[in-house]
N, C-alpha and C positions, 0 to 999 in steps of 0.2 A: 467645502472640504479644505483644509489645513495639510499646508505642507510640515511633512514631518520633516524637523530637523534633529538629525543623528549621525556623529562620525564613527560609527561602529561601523558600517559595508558602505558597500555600494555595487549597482546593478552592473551587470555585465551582458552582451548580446551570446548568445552559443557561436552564431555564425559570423556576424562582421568583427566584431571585439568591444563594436560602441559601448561606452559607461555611461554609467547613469546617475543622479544625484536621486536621494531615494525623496518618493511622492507617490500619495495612493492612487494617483492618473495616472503613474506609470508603471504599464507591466509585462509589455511588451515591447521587443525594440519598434521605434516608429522606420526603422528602412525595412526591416525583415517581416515585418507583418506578426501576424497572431500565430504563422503554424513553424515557420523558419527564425523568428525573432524571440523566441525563448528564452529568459533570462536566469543566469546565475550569482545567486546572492553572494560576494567578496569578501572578506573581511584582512584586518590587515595580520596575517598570521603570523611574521616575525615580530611582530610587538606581542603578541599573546602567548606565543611562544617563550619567552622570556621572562614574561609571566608568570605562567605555569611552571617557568625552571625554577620559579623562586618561593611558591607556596605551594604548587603542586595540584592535584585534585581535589579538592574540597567540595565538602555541601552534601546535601539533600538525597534531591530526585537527578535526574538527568538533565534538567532547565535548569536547572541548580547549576551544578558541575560545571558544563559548559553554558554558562550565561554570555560567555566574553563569544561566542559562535552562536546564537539567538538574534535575531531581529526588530526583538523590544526586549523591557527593562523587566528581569522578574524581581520580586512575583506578582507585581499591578494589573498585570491586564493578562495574565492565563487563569482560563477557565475553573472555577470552583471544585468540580469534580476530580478528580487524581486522576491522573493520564501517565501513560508509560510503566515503568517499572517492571518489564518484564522478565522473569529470567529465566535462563535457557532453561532446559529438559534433554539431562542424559539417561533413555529409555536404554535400560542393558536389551530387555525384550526385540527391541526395535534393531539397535547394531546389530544381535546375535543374527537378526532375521535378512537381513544389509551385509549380512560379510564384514563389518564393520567395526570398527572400536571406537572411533571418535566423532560420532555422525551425533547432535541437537537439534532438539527443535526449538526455534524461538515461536511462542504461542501467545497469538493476538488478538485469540477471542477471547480473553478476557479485560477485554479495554469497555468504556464503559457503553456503548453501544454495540461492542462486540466483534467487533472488527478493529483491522488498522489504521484506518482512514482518519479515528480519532486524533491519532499523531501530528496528522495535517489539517485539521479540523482548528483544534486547540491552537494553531498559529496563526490560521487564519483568523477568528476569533478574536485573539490578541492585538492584529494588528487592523483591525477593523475598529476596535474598542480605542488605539491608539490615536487611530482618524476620525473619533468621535462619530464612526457612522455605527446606524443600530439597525442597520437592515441586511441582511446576507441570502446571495440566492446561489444555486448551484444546479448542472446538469448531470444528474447521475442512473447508473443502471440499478442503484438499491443504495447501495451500502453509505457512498458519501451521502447522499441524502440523507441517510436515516443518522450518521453522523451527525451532520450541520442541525437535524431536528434536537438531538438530545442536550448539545453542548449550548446551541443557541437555549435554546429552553434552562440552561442551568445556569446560562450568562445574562439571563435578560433582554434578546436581542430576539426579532422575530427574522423565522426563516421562510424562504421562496423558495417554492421547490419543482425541480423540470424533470421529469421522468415517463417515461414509454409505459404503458399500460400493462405489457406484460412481466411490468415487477414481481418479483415474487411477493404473495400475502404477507407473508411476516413483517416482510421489510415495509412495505406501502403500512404497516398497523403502527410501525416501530414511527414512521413520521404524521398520523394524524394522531396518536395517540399524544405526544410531546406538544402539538399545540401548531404544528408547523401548515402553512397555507402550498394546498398539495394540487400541483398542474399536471395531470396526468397528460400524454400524448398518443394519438395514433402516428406513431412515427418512430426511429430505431433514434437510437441515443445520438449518434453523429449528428443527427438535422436538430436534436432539441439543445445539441450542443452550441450551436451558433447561437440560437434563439435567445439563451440563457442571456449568454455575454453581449448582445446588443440590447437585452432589455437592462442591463447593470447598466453598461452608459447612458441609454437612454432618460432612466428611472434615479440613478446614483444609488444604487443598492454596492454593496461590496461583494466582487467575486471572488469565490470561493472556487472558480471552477480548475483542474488540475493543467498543467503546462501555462495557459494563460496567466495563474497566478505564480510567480518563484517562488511565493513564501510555502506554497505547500507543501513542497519538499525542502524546506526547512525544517518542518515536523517529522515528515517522515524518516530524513536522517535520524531523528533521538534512536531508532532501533537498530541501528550501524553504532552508534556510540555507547549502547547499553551492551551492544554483542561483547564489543570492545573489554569497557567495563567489568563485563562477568569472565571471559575469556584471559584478559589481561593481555590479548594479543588481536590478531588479526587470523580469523579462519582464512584455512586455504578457497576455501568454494563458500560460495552463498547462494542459494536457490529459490528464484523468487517467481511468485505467477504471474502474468504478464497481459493486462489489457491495453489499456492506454500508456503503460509504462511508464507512468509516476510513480510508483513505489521504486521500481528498479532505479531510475535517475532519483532518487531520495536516498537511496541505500547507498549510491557512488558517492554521494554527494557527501556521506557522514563520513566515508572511510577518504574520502578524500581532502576532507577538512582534518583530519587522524593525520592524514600523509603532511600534508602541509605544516602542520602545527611539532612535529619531526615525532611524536608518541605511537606511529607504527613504522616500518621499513619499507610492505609496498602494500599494495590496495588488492582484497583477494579478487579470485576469478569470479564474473557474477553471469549467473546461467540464466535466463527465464524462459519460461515455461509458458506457453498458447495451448487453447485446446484447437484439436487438428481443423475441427469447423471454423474458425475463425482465427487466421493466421497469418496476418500480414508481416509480424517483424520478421517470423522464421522463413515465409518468401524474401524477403528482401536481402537476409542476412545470408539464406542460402544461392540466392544468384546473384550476390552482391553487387547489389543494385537499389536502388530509390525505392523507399516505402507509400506502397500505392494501393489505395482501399481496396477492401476483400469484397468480393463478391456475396453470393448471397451464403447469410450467418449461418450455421445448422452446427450447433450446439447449446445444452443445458443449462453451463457456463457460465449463468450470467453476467456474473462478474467482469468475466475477463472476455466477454463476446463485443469486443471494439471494430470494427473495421476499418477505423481509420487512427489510429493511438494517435494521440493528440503532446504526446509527450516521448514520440517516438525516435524523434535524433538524439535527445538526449540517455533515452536509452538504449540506441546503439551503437552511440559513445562508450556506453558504461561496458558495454558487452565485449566489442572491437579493442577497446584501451587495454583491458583488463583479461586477455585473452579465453575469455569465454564462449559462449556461446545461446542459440537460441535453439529449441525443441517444440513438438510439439506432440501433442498428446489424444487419445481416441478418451469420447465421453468412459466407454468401459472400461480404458486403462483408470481414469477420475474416478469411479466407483471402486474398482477393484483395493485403488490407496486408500479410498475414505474409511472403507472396508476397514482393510489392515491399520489402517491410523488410528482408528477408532481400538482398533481388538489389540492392541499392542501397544496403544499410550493412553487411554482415557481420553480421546482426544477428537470430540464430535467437530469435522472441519464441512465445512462448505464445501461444495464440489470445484468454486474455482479457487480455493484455498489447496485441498488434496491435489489440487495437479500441480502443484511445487513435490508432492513426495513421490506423487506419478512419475514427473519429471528427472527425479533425483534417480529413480529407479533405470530409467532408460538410460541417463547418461552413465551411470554405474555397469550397466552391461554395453553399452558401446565402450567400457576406458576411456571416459572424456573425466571421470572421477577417478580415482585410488582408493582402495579401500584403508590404507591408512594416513588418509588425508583427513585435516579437521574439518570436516563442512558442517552448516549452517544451513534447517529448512525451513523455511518463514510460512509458517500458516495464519494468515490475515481475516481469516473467519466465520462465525461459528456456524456450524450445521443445521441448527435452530432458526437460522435468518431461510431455510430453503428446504423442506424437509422430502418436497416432492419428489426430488431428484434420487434421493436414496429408494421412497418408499416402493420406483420405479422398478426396483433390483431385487428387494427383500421381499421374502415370502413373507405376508403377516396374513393370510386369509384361513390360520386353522380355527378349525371350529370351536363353538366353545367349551369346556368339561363339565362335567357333573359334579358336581363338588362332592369325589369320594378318592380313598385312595388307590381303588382299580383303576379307573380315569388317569389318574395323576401317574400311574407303574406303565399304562398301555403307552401314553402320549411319552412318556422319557425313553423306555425301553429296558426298563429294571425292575 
């Protein structure tokens, strides 16, 4: 493997401040290890700043726009398929029902595996493609997996794939279907999470995996900078769900390249959202204190059922900085949103998606929100990746009709 040379960034440690010269051997700080050595991608933002004061916003897509805050060169080495472009949804239905005026959804199951993980996907991708490596393996509870299967599969590149057995069907279909070599485990995602990343050095595949690699929340920033974008500002609140906590440290990380680059004034407040079964950042944040594995999982969640987030100082950094906060939410409050998310946006979310509107909901009756505040609720994906979880709640066992129109008057009630 080839060292990349490029003076667009450079690595940075979260914890000691070590820099780094960028190399695809390096992805973690070597004093801080894999859980405390974290890195955050740099870029020099007074020079691009100055930049931007002189031609402005230009281009395309969002890799476009902000090329000069990207990690590789577009558009050479991103993915074939269209990625990002999301724009908000202001549901009058939804504020009326919110107390609200200024409440969007940013909606990410339309990405092209359906979720938002694509966002991190597609850089990983990129800069794998840059390192001339063609192999990518990842540990996921569904969704990155099924990510890494569709994009590798449209880039050429074959993927490896670590996941627990009790994936949900759709998602486990969504990666043998693309082509992808699929490692099921008896084992919860934390332990197939090491396993991943010693087989990538072991093997020289590229990880893809979230925390260990920085560039993934280089992607996932593009949906901080599309907020941006559509908004033309910075919302007051942004509401995100909360596993491992790479979306949330991706989401800081866009408004924070915003802040540095002088195009917002400050960085909003960023909430995330845990279901109550698996809750380590909101123990931690509430006895403020060290974030320390959850005991045993019991929720539906899968998404966001981490018990050890692996990307968790940095997001709560994002929380702490940004004076927010973390919640946590009962599987029935998650149905109860998906519910209403659904019947009031068009809008089928995964149950660890709806517990960002679950969460919106709680923190709006604690007053940790305004109700004429602009906030921002991030649904990462679609209800179709998990259908079990809904089917669990809805009544669908009525019998069948007669195909007459008595049947059809008795069963409506007209």
């Amino acid at each position: 493997m080839e060292k990349i040379v490029s003076g667009k960034y450079f690595l940075k440690c979260i914890t000691c401040g070590r820099q780094y010269n960028v190399d695809p051997h390096i992805l973690t700080c070597s004093e801080c290890g894999e859980y405390n050595g974290t890195l955050d991608v740099i870029y020099p933002y007074e020079e691009i700043s100055k930049k931007l004061g002189k031609q402005g916003l230009i281009g395309g897509n969002v890799f476009e726009i902000f090329d000069d805050i990207m990690p590789f060169d577009f558009p050479a080495f991103i993915p074939t398929v269209y990625i990002g472009g999301t724009k908000l949804m202001k549901s009058d239905a939804l504020n009326h029902y919110c107390g609200t005026s200024r409440t969007y959804i940013s909606d990410d199951t339309r990405q092209p595996s359906a979720s938002f993980k694509d966002r991190a996907t597609s850089i990983a991708i990129a800069m794998a493609k840059q390192a001339k490596m063609s192999t990518m393996a990842v540990a996921s509870t569904g969704n990155a997996a099924a990510s890494t299967a569709v994009l590798a599969a449209a880039s050429g590149m074959q993927a490896i794939l670590f996941v627990p057995k009790s994936a949900p069907l759709p998602k486990l279909t969504q990666l043998y279907i693309h082509g992808a070599k699929v490692l099921k485990f008896d084992a919860r995602y934390d332990e197939i999470f090491d396993l991943c990343t010693q087989c990538c050095k072991q093997f020289g595949w590229y990880n893809r995996n979230t925390a260990v690699n920085p560039y993934t929340g280089e992607g996932k920033k593009t949906a901080a900078l599309e907020i941006f974008l559509d908004l033309g500002r910075a919302p007051d609140n942004l509401i995100v769900p909360v596993g491992d906590g790479g979306i949330m440290s991706g989401m800081y990380k866009g408004f924070w390249d915003l802040n540095e680059l002088g195009l917002i004034d400050s960085i909003p407040r960023l909430f995330g959202v845990q279901a109550a079964g698996c809750a380590p950042l909101v123990r931690a944040f509430e006895d403020d204190a060290q974030i320390k594995p959850w005991g045993k999982v019991s929720t539906s969640a899968d998404s966001i059922a981490v018990a050890l987030p692996r990307d968790g100082i940095k997001a709560m950094r994002a929380v702490r900085q940004t004076g927010g906060r973390f919640v946590d939410v009962s599987d029935e409050d998650i149905f109860k949103a998906q519910f209403d998310l659904a019947r009031l946006t068009g809008i089928y979310a995964e149950p660890s998606a709806a517990a960002s509107f679950a969460g919106f909901l709680k923190l709006m009756e604690g007053e940790f929100i305004k109700k004429n505040e602009v906030s921002v609720i991030l649904i990462t994906g679609s209800g179709l990746k998990d259908t079990s979880f809904s089917t669990k709640y809805l009544n669908m066992k009525e019998k069948p009709l007669s195909p007459d129109i008595k049947s059809v008057s008795k069963r409506l009630g007209i």
